[in-house]
BAFI-3210 file (N, C-alpha, C; in Angstrom, 3 decimals, decimal comma, padded with zeros to 6 digits):
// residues 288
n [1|2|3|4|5|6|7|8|9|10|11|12|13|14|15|16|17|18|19|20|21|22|23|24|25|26|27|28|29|30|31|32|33|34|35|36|37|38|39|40|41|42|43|44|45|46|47|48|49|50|51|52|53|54|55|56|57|58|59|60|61|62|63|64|65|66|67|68|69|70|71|72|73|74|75|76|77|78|79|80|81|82|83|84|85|86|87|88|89|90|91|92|93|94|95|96|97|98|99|100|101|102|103|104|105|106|107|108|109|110|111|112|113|114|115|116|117|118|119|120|121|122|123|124|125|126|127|128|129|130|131|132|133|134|135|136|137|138|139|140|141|142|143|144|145|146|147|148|149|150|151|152|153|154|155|156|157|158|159|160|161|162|163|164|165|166|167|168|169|170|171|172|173|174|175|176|177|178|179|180|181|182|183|184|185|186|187|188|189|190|191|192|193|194|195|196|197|198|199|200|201|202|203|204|205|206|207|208|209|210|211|212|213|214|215|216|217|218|219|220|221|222|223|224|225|226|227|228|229|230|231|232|233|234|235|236|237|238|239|240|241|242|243|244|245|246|247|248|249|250|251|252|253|254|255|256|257|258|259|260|261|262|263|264|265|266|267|268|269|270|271|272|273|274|275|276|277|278|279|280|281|282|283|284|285|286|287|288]
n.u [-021,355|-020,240|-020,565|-019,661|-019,483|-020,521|-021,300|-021,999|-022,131|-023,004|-021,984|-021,765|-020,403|-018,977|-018,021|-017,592|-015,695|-014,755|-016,051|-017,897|-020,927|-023,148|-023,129|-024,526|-025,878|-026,400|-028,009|-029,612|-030,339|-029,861|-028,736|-025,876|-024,131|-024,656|-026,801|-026,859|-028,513|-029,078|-029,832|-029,447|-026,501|-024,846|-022,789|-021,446|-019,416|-016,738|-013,438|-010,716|-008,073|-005,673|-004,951|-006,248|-009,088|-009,449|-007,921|-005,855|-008,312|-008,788|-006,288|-003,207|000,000|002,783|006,087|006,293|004,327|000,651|-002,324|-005,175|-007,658|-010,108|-011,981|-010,835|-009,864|-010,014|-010,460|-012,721|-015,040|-013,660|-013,831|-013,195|-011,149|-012,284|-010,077|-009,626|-011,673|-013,417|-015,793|-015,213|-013,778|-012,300|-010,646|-009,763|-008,884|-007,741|-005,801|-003,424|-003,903|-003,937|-006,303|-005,807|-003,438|-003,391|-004,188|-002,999|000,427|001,808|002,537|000,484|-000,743|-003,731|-005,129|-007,518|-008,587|-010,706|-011,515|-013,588|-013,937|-015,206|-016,820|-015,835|-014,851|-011,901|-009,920|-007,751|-005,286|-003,846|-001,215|000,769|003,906|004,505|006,580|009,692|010,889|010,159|006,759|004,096|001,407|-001,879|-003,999|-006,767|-009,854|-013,349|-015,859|-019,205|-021,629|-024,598|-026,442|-029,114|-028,941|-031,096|-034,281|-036,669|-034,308|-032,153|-030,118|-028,349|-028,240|-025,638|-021,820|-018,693|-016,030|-012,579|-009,569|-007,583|-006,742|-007,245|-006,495|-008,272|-007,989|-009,833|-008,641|-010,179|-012,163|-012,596|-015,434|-014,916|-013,999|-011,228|-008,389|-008,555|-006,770|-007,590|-008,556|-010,392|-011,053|-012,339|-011,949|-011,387|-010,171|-011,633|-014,525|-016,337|-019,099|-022,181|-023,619|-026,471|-025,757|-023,001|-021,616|-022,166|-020,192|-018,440|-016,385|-014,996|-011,042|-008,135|-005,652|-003,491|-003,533|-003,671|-004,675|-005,207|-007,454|-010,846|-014,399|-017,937|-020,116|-023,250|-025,054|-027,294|-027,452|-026,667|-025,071|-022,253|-019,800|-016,519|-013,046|-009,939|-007,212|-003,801|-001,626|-002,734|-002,356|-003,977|-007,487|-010,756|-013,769|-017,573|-020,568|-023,313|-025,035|-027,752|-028,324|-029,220|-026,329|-022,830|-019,671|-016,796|-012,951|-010,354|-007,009|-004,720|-002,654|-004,301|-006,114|-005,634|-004,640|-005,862|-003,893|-002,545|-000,805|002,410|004,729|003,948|005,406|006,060|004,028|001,635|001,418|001,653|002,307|005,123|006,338|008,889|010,834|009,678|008,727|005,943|003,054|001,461|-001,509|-003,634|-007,622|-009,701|-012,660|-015,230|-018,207|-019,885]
n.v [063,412|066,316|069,272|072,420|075,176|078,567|082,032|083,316|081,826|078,376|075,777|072,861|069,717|067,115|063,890|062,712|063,528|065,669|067,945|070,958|071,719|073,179|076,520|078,568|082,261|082,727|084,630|086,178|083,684|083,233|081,143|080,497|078,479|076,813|074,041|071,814|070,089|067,778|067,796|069,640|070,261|068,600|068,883|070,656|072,049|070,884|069,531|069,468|066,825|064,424|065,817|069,063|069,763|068,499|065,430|064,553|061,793|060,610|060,107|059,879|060,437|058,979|058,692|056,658|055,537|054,806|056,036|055,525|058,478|059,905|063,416|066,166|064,506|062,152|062,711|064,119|062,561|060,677|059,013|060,850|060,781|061,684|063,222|064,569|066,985|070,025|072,203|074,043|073,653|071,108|068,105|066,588|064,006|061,738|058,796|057,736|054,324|050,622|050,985|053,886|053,698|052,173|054,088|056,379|056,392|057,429|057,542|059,368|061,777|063,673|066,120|068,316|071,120|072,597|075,437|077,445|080,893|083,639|084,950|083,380|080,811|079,416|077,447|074,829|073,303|070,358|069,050|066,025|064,162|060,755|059,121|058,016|059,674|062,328|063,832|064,739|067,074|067,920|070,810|072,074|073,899|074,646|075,983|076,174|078,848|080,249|081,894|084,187|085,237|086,104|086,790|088,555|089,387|089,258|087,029|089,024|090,870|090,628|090,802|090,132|090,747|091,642|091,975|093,702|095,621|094,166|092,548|090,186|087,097|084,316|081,272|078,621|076,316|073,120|071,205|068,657|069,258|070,582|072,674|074,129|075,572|078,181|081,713|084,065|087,609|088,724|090,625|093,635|095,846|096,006|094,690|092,278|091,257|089,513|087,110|085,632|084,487|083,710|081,886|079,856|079,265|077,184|077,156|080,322|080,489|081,323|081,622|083,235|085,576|089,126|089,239|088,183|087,730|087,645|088,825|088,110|090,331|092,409|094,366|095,803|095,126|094,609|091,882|089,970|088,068|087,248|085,829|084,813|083,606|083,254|081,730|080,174|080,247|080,216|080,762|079,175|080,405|079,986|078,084|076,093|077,519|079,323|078,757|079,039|079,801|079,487|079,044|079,981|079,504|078,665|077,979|075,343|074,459|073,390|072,132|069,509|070,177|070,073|068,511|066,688|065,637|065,719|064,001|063,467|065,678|067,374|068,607|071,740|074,307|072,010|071,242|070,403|068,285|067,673|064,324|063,823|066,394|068,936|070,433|073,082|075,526|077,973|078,423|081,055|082,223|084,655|085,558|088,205]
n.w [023,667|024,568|026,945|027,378|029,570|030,756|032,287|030,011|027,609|026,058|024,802|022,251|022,079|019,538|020,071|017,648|015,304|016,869|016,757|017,006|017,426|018,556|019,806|021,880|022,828|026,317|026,853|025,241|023,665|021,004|018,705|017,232|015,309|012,623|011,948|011,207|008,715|007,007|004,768|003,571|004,098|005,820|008,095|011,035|011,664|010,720|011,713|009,982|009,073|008,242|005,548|003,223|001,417|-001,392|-003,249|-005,990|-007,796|-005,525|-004,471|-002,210|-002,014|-000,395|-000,286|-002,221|-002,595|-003,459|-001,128|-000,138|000,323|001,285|000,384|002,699|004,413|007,224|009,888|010,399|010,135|012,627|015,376|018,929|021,626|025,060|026,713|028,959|030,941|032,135|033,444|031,639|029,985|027,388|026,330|023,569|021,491|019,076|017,891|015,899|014,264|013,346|011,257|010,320|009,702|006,898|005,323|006,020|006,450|008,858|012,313|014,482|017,105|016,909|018,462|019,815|021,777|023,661|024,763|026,611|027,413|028,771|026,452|024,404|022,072|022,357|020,295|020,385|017,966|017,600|016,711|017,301|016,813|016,326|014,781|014,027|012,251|009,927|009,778|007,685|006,983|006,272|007,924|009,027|009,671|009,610|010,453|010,291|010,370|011,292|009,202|008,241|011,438|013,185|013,599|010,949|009,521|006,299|004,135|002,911|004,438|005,599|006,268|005,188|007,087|006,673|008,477|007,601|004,540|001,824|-001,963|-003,027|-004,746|-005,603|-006,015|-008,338|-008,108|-010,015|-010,739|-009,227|-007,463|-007,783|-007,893|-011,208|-012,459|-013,251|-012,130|-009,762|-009,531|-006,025|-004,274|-003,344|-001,191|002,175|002,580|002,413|000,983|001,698|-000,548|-002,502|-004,938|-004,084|-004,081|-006,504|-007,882|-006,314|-003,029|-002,083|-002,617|-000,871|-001,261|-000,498|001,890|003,607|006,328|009,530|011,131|010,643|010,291|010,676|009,778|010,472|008,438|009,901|012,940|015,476|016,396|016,189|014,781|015,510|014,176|014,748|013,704|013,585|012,844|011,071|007,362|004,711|003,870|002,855|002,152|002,435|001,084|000,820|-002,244|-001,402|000,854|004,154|005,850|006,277|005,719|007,391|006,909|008,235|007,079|006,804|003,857|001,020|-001,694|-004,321|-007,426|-011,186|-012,273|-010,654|-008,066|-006,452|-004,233|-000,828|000,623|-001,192|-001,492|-002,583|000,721|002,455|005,690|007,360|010,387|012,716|013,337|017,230|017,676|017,968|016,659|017,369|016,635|016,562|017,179|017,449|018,523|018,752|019,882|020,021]
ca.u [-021,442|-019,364|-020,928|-018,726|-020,802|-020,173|-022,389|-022,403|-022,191|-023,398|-021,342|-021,772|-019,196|-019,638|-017,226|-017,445|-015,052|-014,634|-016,844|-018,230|-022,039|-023,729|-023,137|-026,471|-025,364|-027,165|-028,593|-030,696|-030,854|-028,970|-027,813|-024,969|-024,003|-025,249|-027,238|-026,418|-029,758|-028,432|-030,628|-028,078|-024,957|-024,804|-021,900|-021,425|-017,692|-015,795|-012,141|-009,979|-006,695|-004,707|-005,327|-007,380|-009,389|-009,584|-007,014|-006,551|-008,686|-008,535|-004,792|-002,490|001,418|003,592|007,105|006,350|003,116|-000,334|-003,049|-007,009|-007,768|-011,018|-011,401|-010,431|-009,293|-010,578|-010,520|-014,131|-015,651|-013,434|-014,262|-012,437|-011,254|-012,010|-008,836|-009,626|-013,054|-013,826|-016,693|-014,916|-012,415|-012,227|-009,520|-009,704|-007,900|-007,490|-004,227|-003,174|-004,561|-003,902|-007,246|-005,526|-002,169|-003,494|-004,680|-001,733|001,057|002,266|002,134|000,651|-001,925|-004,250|-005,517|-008,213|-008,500|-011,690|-011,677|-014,561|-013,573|-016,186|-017,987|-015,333|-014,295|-010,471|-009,772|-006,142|-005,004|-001,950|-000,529|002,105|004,972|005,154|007,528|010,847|011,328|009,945|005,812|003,809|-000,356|-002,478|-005,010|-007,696|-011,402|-014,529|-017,367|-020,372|-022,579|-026,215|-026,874|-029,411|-028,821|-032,401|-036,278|-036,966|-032,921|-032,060|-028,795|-027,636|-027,817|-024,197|-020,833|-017,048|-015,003|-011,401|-008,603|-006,536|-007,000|-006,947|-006,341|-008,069|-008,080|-009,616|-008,394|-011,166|-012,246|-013,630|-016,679|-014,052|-013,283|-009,187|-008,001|-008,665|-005,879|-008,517|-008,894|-011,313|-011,195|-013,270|-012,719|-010,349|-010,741|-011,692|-015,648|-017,012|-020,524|-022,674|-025,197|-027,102|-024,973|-021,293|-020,839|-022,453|-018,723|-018,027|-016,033|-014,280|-010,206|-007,504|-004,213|-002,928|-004,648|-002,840|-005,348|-005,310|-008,608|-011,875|-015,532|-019,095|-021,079|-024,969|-025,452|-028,481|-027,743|-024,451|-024,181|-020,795|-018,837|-015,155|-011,988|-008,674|-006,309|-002,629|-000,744|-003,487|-002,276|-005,239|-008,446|-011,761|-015,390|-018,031|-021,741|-024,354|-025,753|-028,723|-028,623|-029,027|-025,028|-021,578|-018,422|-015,008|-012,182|-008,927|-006,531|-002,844|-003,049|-005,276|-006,705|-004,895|-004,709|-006,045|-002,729|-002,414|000,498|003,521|004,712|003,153|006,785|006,543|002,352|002,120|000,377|001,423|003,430|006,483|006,675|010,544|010,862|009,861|008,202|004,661|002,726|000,250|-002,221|-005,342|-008,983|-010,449|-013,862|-015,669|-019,644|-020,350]
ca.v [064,866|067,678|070,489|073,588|076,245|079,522|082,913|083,898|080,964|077,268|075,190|071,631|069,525|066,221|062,800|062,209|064,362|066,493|068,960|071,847|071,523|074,719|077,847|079,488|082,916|082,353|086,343|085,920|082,500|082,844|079,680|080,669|077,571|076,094|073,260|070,650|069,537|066,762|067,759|070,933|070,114|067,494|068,787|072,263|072,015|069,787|069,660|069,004|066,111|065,086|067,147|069,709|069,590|067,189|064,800|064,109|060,586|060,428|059,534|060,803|059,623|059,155|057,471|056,574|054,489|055,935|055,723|056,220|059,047|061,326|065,238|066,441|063,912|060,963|063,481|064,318|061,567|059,373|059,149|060,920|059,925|062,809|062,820|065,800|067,794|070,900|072,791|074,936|073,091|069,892|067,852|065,417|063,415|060,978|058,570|056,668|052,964|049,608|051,331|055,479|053,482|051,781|055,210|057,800|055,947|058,097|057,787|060,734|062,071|064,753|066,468|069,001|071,647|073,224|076,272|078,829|082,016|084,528|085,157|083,401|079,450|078,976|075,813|074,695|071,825|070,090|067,411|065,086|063,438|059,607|058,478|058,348|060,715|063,435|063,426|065,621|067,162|069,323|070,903|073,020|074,623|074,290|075,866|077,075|079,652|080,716|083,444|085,342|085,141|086,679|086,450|089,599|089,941|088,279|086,762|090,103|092,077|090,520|090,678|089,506|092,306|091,765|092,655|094,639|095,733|093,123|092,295|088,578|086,624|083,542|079,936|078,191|074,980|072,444|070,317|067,451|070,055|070,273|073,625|074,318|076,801|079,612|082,791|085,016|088,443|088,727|092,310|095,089|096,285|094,992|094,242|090,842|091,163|087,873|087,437|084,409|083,350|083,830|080,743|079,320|078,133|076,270|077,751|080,942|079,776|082,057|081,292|084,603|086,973|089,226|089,324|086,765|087,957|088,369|088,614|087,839|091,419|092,631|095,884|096,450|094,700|094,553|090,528|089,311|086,695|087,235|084,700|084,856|082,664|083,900|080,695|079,852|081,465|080,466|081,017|079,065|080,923|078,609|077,918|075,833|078,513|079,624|078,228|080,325|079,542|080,564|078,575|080,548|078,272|079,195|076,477|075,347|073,733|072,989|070,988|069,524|070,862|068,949|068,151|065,912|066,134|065,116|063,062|064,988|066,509|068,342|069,434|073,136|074,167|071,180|071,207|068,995|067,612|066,583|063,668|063,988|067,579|068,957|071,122|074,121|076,700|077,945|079,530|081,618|082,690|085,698|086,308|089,242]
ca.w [023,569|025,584|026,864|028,318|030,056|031,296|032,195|028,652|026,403|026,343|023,840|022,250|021,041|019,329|019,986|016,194|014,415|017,561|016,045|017,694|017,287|019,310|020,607|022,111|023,573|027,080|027,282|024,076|023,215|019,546|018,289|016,126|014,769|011,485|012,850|010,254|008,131|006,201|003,706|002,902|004,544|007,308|009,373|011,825|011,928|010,424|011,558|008,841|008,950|007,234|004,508|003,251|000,135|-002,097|-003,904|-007,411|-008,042|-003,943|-003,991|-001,453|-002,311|000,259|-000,237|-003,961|-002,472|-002,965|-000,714|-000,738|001,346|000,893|000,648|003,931|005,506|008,183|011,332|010,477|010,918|013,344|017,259|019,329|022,901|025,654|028,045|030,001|030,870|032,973|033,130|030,265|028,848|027,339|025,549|022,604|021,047|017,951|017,291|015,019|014,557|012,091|010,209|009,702|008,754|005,944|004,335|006,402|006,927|010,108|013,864|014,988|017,647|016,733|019,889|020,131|022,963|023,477|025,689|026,857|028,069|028,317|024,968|023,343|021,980|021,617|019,310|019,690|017,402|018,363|016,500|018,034|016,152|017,132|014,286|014,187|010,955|009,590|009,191|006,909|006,962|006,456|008,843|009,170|010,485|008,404|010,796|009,682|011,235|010,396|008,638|009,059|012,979|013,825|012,508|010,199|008,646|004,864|004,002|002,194|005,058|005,833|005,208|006,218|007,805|007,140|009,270|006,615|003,388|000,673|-002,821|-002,825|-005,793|-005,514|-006,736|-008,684|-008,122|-010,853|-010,152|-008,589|-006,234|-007,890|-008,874|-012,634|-012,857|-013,175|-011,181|-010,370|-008,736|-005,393|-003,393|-003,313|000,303|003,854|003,423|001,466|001,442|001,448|-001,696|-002,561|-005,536|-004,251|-003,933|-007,184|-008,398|-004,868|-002,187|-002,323|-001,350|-000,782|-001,160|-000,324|002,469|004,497|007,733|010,232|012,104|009,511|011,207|010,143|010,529|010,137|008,000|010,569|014,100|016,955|016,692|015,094|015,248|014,895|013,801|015,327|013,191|013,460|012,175|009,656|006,130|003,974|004,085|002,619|002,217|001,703|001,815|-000,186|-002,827|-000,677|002,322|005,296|006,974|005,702|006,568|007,288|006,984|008,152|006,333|006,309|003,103|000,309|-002,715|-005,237|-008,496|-011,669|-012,790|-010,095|-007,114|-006,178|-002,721|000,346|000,874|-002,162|-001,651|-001,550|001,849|003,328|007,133|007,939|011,770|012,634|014,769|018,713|017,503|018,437|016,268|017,689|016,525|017,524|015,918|018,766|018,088|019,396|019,516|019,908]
c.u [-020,764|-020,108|-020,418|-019,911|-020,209|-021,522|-022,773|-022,705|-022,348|-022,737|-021,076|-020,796|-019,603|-018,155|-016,778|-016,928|-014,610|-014,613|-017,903|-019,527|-022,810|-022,675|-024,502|-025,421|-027,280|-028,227|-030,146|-031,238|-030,439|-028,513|-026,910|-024,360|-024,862|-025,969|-027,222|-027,747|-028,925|-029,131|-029,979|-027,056|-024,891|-023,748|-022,190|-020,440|-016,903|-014,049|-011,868|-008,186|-006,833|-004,221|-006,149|-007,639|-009,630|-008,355|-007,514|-006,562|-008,665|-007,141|-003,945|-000,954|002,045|004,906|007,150|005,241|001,801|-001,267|-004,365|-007,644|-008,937|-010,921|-011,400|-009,677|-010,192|-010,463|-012,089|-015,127|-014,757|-014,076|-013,075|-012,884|-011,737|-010,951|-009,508|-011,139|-012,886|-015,002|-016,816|-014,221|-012,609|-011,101|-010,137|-008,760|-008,028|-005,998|-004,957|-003,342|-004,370|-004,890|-006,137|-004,330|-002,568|-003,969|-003,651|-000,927|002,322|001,618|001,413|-000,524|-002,258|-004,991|-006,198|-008,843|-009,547|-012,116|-012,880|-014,538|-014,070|-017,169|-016,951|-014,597|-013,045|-010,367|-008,143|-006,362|-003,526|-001,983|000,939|003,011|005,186|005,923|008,882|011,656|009,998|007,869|005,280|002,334|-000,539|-003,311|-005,904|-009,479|-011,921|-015,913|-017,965|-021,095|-023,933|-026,359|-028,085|-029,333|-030,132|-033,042|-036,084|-035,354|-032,897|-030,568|-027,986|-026,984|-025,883|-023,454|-020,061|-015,946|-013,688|-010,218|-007,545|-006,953|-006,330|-007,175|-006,913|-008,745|-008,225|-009,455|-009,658|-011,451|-012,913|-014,652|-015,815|-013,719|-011,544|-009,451|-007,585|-007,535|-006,424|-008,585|-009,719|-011,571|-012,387|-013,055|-011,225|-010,843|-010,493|-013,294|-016,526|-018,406|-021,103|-023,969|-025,189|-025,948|-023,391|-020,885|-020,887|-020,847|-017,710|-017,691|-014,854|-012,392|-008,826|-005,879|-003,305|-003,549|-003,482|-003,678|-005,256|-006,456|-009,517|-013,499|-017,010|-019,723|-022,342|-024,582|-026,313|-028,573|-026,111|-024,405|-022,714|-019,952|-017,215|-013,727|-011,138|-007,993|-004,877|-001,848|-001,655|-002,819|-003,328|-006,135|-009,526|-013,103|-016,295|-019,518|-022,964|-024,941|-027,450|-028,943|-028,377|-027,584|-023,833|-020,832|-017,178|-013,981|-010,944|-008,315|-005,112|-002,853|-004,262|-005,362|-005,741|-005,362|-005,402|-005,312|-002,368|-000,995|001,338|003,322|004,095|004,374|006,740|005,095|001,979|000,579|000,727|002,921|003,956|006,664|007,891|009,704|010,798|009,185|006,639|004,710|001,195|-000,237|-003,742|-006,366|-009,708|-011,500|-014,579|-016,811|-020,039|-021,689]
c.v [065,513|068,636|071,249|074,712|077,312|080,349|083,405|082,941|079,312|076,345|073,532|071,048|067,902|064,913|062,939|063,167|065,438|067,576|069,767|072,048|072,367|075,623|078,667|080,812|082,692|083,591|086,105|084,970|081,903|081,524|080,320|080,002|076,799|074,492|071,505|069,902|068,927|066,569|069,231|070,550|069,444|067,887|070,378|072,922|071,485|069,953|068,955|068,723|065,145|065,792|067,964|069,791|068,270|066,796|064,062|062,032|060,007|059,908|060,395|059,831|060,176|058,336|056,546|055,664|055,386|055,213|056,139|056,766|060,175|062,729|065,331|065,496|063,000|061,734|063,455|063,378|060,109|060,058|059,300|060,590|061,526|062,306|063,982|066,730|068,747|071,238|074,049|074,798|071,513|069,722|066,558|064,574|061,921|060,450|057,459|055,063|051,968|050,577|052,932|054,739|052,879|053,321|056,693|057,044|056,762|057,841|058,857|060,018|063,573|065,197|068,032|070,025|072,630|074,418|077,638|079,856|082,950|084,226|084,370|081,935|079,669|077,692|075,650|073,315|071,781|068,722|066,942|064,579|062,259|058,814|059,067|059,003|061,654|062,924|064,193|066,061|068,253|069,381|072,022|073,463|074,596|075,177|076,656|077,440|080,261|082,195|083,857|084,414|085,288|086,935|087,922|089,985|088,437|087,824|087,945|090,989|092,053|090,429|090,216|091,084|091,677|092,385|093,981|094,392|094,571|093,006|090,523|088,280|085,275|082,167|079,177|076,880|073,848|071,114|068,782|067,811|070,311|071,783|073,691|075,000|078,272|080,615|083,524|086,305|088,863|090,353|092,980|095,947|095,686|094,280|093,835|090,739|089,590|088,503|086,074|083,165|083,657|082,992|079,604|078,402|077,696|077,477|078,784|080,518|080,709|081,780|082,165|085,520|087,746|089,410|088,062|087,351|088,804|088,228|089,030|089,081|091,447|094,008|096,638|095,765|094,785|092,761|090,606|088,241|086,730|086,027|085,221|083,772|082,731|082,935|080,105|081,032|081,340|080,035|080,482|079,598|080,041|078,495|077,168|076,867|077,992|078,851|079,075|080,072|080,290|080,187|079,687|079,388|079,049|077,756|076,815|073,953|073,714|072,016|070,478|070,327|069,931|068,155|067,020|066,309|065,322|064,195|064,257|065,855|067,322|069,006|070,827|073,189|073,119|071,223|069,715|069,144|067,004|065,689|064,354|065,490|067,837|070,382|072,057|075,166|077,091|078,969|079,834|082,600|083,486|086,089|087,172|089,474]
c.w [024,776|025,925|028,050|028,461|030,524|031,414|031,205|027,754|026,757|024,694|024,102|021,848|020,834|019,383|018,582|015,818|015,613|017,168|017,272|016,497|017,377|019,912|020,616|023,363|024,981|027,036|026,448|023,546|021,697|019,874|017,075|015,321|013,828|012,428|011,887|009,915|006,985|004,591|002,643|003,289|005,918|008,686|009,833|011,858|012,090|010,903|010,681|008,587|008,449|006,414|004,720|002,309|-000,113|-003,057|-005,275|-007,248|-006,162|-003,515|-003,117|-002,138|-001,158|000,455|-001,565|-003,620|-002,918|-002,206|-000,691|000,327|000,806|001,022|001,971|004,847|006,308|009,350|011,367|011,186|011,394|015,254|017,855|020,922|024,002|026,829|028,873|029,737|032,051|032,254|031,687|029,434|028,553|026,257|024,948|021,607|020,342|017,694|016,569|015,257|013,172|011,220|009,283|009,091|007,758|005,115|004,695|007,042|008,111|011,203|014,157|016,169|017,816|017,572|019,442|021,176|022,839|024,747|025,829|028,040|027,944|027,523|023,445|023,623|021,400|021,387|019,579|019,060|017,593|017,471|016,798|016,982|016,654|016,368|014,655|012,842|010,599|009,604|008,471|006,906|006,905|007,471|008,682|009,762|009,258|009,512|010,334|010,609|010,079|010,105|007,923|010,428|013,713|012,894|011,934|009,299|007,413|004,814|003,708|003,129|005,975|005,482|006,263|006,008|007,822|007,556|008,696|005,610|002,561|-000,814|-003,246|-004,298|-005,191|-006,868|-007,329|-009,071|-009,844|-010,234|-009,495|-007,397|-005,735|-008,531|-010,092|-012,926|-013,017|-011,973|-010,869|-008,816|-007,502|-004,710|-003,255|-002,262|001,380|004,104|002,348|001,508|000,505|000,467|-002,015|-003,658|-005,633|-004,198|-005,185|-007,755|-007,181|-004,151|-002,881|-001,757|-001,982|-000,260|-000,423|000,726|003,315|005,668|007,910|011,394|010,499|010,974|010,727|010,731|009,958|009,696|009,314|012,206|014,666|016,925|015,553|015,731|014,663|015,282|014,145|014,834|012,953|012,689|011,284|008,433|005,246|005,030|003,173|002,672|001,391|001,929|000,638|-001,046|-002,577|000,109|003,079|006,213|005,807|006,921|006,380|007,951|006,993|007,917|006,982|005,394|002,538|-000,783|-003,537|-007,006|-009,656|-012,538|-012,156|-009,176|-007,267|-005,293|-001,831|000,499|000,267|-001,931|-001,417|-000,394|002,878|004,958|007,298|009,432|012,096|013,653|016,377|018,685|018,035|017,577|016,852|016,914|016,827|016,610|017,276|017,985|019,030|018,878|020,411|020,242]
res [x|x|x|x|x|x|x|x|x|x|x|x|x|x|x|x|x|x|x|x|x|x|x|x|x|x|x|x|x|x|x|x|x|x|x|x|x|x|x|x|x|x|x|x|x|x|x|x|x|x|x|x|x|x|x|x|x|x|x|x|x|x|x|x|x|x|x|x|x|x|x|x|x|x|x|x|x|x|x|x|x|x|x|x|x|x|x|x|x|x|x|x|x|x|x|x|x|x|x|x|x|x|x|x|x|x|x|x|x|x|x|x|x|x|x|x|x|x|x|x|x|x|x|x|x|x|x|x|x|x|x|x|x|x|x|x|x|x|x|x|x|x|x|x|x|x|x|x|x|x|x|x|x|x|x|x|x|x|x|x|x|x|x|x|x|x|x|x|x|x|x|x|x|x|x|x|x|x|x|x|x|x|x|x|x|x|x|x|x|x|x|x|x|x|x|x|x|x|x|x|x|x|x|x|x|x|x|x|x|x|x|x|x|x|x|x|x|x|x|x|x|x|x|x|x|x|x|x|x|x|x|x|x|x|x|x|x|x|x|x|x|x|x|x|x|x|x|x|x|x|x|x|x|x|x|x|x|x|x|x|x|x|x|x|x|x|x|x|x|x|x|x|x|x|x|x|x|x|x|x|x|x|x|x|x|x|x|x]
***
């Protein structure tokens, strides 16, 4: 376990999946982080590589081979190494090994940068290029936060504040967790309010948004927690129907369809790495 400290915020982070575990604002004592009861949803904040989603029959193709790779990806749960610690920063980092090449046949190293600045966790993800041609992945954020935040408030009383007006239509999963081809209109506006069964047909997932900053508010209190995702283009909303949390997922990349895919080259969503390249972006989080 990691733990970065400052005067405002006390934040956990976990080896395994180099998953961000807590945040307790120090003032009040909030825990804002889903706390993972394995009896609803076992994780807090899954990072998500190689992919994102899920693959049809778990196949990934790469090079006319396929390989057997679960939804999201093997980032989640592998162990990462820590290279670097301060009292506010820490660095992590996952490469490639005989085990990831039998299921992602690429070099890489996926590196994790965990910074606390103020009232606020910046995430960078960096992945490296260690072949000598082109490589290909997806990536993305999964964390969940608790909702209600404080004793006497209900799930309802919140919503998601996004950055600019939107038109979002989301993609609709089928019980495999592959896009059906179906659609189904979610909000015309800037403000998503949370209700018990929005999630009854899985996660909301947004191919299309134009904000790159959304943020978890209270009808009736000043906490919030706001997302900063500039190089993320989709977006996942997500949460066991009725459970007290609610994941925001900024993506690059998603599920497959139930048609089944192509090679990863062709996957839509998915990022190409040239040789000798390095890929950055970052999810900076702000509680409020």
């Amino acid at each position: 376990m990691v733990v970065l400290e400052n005067d405002k915020l006390k934040v956990a982070i976990k080896l395994k999946g180099a998953e961000l575990s807590s945040v307790i604002d120090k003032q009040s004592g909030t825990e804002y982080m889903w706390q993972g009861n394995p009896d609803i949803w076992g994780y807090h904040a899954p990072n998500l590589f190689p992919v994102v989603g899920g693959l049809k029959e778990n196949k990934l193709k790469i090079d006319g081979k396929e390989y057997n790779l679960n939804r999201h990806g093997f980032a989640r749960t592998s162990n990462f190494r820590r290279i670097e610690s301060t009292p506010t920063q820490a660095v992590l980092s996952l490469s490639y090994d005989d085990e990831t090449l039998q299921i992602y046949p690429y070099k890489f190293e996926f590196e994790l940068t965990y910074r606390l600045v103020g009232n606020q966790v910046q995430i960078t993800y960096k992945v490296v290029n260690k072949e000598d041609k082109k490589i290909y992945f997806s990536v993305g954020g999964h964390p969940g936060f608790n909702v209600p935040l404080e004793e006497g408030e209900v799930y309802e009383d919140y919503y998601i504040q996004f950055e600019k007006e939107e038109d979002l239509v989301a993609s609709t999963l089928s019980d495999k967790g592959l896009f059906n081809g179906s659609h189904k209109e979610i909000l015309k506006g800037t403000k998503l309010p949370l209700k018990a069964n929005l999630f009854d047909d899985d996660a909301l997932v947004f191919k299309y948004i134009n904000s790159r900053s959304v943020t978890l508010r209270n009808n009736r209190a000043t906490k919030s927690i706001k997302l900063d995702f500039h190089k993320f283009k989709e977006l996942g909303i997500w949460a066991k129907p009725g459970a007290p949390f609610v994941c925001i997922e900024p993506w690059l990349g998603y599920a497959d369809n139930e048609l089944g895919q192509n090679d990863i080259s062709e996957k839509p969503g998915i990022q190409a790495l040239d040789k000798g390249h390095v890929f950055e972006a970052n999810i900076d989080i702000t509680f409020e």
